[in-house]
N, C-alpha and C positions, 0 to 999 in steps of 0.2 A: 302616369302620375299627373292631379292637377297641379299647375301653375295656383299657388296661395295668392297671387298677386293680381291675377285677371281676373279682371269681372265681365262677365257676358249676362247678357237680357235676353231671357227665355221669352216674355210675352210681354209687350205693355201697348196691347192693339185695344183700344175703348173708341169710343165714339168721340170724345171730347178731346181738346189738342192736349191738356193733361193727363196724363193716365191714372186710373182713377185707386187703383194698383201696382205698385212696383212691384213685378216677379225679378229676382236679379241670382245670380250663383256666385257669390267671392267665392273662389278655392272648393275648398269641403264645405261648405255651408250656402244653404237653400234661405234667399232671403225674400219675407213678404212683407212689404211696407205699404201700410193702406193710406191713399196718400187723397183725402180729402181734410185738411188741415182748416179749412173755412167753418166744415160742418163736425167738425172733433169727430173728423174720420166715420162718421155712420155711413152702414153698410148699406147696399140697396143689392139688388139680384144680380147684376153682372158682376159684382166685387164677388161676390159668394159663388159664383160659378168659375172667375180665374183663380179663387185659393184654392178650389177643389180639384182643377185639371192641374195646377201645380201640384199638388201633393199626391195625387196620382202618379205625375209623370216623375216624380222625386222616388216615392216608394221601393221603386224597381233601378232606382237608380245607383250603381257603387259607388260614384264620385260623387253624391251627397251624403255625411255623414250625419251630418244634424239640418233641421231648419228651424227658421226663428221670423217671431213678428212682431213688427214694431209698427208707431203709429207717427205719422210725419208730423212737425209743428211741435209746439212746447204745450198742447192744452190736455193731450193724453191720445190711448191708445184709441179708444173707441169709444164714442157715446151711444153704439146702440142702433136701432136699424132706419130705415128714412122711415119716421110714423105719419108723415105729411101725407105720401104715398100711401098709405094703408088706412087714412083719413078717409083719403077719396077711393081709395076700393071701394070702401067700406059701404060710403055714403052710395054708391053708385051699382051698388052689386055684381061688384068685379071678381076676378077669380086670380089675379095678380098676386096679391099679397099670402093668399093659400098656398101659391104654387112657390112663392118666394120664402116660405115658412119651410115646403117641403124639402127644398136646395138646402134650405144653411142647419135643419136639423140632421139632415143625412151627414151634413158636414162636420157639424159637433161629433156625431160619433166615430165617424173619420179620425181626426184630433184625438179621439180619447183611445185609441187605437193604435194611434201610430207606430207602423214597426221600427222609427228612429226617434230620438230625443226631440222634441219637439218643445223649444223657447220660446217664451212668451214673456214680452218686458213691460207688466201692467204698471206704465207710470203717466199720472196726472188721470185724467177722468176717464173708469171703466166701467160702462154701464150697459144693463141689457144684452144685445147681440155682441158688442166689447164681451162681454162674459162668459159668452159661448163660444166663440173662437180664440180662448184664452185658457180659461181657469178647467177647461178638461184636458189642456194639456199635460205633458211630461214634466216639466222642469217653468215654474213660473216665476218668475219675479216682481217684489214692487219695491217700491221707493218710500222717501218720506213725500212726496206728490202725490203719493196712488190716492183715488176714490174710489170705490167698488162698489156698486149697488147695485139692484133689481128693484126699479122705482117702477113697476108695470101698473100697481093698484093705484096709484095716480091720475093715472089716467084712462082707468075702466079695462084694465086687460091684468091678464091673468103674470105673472113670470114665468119664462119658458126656458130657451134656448138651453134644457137642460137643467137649468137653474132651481127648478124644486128638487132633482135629484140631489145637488148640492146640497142648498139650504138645507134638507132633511136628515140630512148628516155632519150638521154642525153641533157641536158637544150640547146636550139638553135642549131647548127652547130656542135657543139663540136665533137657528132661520124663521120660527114664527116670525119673532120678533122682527128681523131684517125685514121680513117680505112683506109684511102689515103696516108698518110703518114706514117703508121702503127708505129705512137707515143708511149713511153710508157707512164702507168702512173702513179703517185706516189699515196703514201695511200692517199692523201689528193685528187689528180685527182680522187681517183678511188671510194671514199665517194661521191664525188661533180659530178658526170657522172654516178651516181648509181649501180653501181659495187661493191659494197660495204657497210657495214653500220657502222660497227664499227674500232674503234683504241685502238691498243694496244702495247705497246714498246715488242720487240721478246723477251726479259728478264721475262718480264712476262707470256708466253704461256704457260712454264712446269705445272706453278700455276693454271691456267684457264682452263686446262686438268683435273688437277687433283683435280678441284674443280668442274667440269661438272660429276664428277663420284658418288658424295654425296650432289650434291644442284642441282636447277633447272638452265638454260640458265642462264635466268634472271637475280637471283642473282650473279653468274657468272661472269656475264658483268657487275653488279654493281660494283662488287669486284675490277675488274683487268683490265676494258676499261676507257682509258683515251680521251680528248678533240683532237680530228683530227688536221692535222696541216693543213695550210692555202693552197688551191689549186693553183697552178702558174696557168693553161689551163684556171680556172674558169677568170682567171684575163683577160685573152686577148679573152676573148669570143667577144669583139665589131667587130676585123677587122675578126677573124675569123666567125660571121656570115655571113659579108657583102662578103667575098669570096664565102663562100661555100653553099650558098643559090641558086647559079648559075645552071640551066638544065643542064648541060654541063661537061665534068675534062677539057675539054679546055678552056671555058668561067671559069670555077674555078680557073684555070692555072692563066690565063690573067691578071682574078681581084686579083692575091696572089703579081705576079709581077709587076701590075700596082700604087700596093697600097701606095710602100713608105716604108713600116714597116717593119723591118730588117727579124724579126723570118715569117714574111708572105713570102718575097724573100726565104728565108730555107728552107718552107714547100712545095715552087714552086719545087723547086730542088727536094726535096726530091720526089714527086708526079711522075715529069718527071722521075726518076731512077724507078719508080716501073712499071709492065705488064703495058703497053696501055690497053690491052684487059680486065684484070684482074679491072683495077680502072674504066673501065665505067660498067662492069656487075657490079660491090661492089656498086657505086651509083645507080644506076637503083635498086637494092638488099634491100638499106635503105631507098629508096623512098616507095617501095612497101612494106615495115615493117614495114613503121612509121602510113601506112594507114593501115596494116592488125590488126586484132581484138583481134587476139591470139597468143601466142608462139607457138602453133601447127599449126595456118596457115603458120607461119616463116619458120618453119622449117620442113616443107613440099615443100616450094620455094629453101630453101638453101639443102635440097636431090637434087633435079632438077638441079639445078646450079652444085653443086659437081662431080655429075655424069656426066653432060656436060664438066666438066674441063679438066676430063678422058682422052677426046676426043682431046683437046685445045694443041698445043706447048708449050705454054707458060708454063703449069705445068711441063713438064719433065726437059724445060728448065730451070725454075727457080730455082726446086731443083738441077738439077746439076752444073748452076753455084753457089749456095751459099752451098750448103752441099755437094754434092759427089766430085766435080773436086775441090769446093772452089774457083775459080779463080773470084769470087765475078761481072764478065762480061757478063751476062745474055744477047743474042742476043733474043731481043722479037719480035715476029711478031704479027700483025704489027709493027715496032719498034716507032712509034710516035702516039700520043693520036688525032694527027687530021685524022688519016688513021684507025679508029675505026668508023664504022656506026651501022646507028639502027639495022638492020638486024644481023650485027653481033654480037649484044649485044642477042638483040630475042629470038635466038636460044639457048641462057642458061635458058630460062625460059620456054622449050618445055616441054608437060607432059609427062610424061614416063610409060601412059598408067598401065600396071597390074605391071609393075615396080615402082610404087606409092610408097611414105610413106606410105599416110592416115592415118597419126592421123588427130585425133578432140577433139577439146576441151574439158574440162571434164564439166557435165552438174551444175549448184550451186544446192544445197542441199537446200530443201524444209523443 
C-alpha cells in the first residue's frame, strides 16, 4: 500500500537548474506540473518527451491511480509551444520543429487514450499545445480564469495539436468560428464546445488536488465542481452557423458582413486581419476532421499541414510581426483571402511519404 503522505520525484533531470517539469507521485496520484511560469508554461521538446516517458511509466503502473496536470504560476496552464524556436527552424530550414510536432502529437493521442483518469486543470491561459495536452484528456477542468483558444491563424499556421478534431465537433459552426477568428473561450464556451467538462471556482483547486491524493476523480468532483456558467458563443450560434457553413473564408467573409449583426461585422474584421493562406487550409483542415473517424486520422492530416507551413511565409511572418519585432503588421502573402486558390490550399495536405505520422487508431477490446 502507498503512503497518501509521501511524495517521491520520479524525474526532474533538464538541463537548466530548474526543472522545466515537475514529474512528482503524492500517494495514488501521478503529478505533472509544467513549470515554466515566466513563459505561461510553453512547451518546447524536452517537456514533451518527460510527459510522455511519465505516462508511459504510470500506465503500467498500480500504484498510480489517476494523473493530473497543472501549470505552475497564477497566469495558466499553457500558452502553447515555444513558436520563437519554430521561427528559427523555420527561417533556417531546420528539421527541429517537425520532429518536435511529431513527439507531442503522438502524445496527444497518448492523453486521449489513457487507460487511467487523466486531469487536466485548464485554469488562466490555455492555448495551442496547452490544448493538446489537456482538452483530449479524461476528466478536464476550468475555472472562472480559463482562456482557451487556438489562435494559430494569427500567425500564419494552421491549428493542430488535435484541435481541428475538436473544433469540428463543436455543436454547429461554432469551431469555424473559434479557429478563424481565433476567439477565446470562457469556462462556460469551453464546457458548451466540449473542451471541457467540468467547473470549478480557482479557490477551490488546492482542495480538489489534495483530495485526488486520498479519494477517487469522482468523488473529487462531487466535492469541489460546481454548475458551469451560462456560455455567451452557445448563445449566438444562429447567425454564426448561417456564416460559416459557407465552402469558402470569402463566401464566410460576405455572409459575416452582409448579415446585419454587430459581433458578425467583428468577426469579419477579425478573419480579414488573420493569414489569407493560414484561414483557408484551417477550413479545408475542419472539413476533413469533421468527416475523419478518429483523432489519429486528424492528426496524421495536421503533421502534413504543419510541416507544409515550414515551407509557407506566412509562418515566419506571422511570428515576427506578433512575437519577435512585435509590430503586430504581419505582410501576408497572399495578402487578401480572394487571392487564395485550391491548389494552394492542396498542397498542405501533400503526403510526406516515409515522413508520415502513422498513427492508427487503437483497436476496441474484445
Amino acid at each position: 500500500m502507498t503512503d497518501t503522505t509521501t511524495t517521491t520525484t520520479d524525474t526532474t533531470t533538464t538541463t537548466t537548474a530548474q526543472p522545466e517539469v515537475l514529474i512528482e507521485r503524492h500517494g495514488g496520484l501521478g503529478r505533472i506540473v509544467l513549470n515554466r511560469p515566466r513563459a505561461i508554461n510553453a512547451l518546447n521538446h524536452a517537456m514533451v518527451r518527460q510527459i510522455a516517458a511519465a505516462l508511459d511509466r504510470w500506465a503500467g503502473d498500480d500504484g498510480v491511480r489517476a494523473v493530473l496536470i497543472t501549470g505552475a504560476g497564477d497566469r495558466g496552464l499553457c500558452a502553447g509551444g515555444d513558436i520563437v524556436s519554430i521561427y528559427h527552424d523555420a527561417r533556417e530550414g531546420g528539421t527541429g520543429s517537425r520532429e518536435f510536432w511529431r513527439d507531442e502529437y503522438v502524445l496527444n493521442a497518448v492523453i486521449a487514450n489513457y487507460p487511467k483518469p487523466y486531469v487536466a486543470i485548464m485554469d488562466g491561459i490555455v492555448m495551442g499545445g496547452g490544448v493538446g495536452v489537456s482538452a483530449h484528456g479524461s476528466v478536464r477542468v476550468v475555472t472562472e480564469r480559463s482562456m482557451i483558444g487556438m489562435p494559430e491563424t494569427g500567425i500564419g499556421f494552421v491549428p493542430d495539436v488535435g484541435g481541428t478534431f475538436l473544433l469540428a465537433r463543436t455543436p454547429g459552426e461554432l469551431g469555424t468560428h473559434i479557429a478563424l477568428t481565433t476567439a477565446r473561450l470562457s469556462a462556460g464556451d469551453a464546457i458548451a464546445c466540449g473542451f471541457a467538462d467540468h467547473f470549478m471556482p480557482s479557490g477551490k483547486i488546492d482542495q480538489f488536488i489534495a483530495a485526488l491524493e486520498t479519494m477517487s476523480v469522482d468523488e473529487a468532483l462531487t466535492a469541489h465542481a460546481e454548475p458551469a456558467p451560462a456560455s455567451e458563443l452557445l448563445g449566438q450560434q444562429g447567425w454564426i452557423d448561417a456564416a460559416y457553413s459557407a465552402d469558402t473564408v470569402a463566401e464566410i467573409v460576405a455572409r459575416l458582413e452582409d448579415s446585419g449583426v454587430p459581433e458578425a461585422v467583428k468577426a469579419a474584421g477579425q478573419v480579414r486581419s488573420k493569414s489569407p493562406t493560414a484561414c483557408a487550409v484551417t477550413l479545408t483542415s475542419l472539413r476533413r476532421a469533421r468527416a475523419a473517424g478518429s483523432l489519429e486520422e486528424v492528426l496524421n492530416d495536421e503533421f502534413r499541414v504543419s510541416v507544409a507551413c515550414l515551407n509557407s511565409p506566412d509562418l515566419v511572418e506571422g511570428i515576427r510581426a506578433q512575437v519577435v519585432d512585435k509590430d503586430r503588421n504581419p505582410q501576408w502573402s497572399p495578402p487578401s483571402i480572394d487571392d487564395v486558390h485550391d491548389d494552394d490550399v492542396a498542397r498542405f495536405f501533400t503526403p510526406l511519404g516515409d515522413l508520415e505520422l502513422g498513427l492508427t487508431a487503437p483497436q476496441p477490446q474484445h
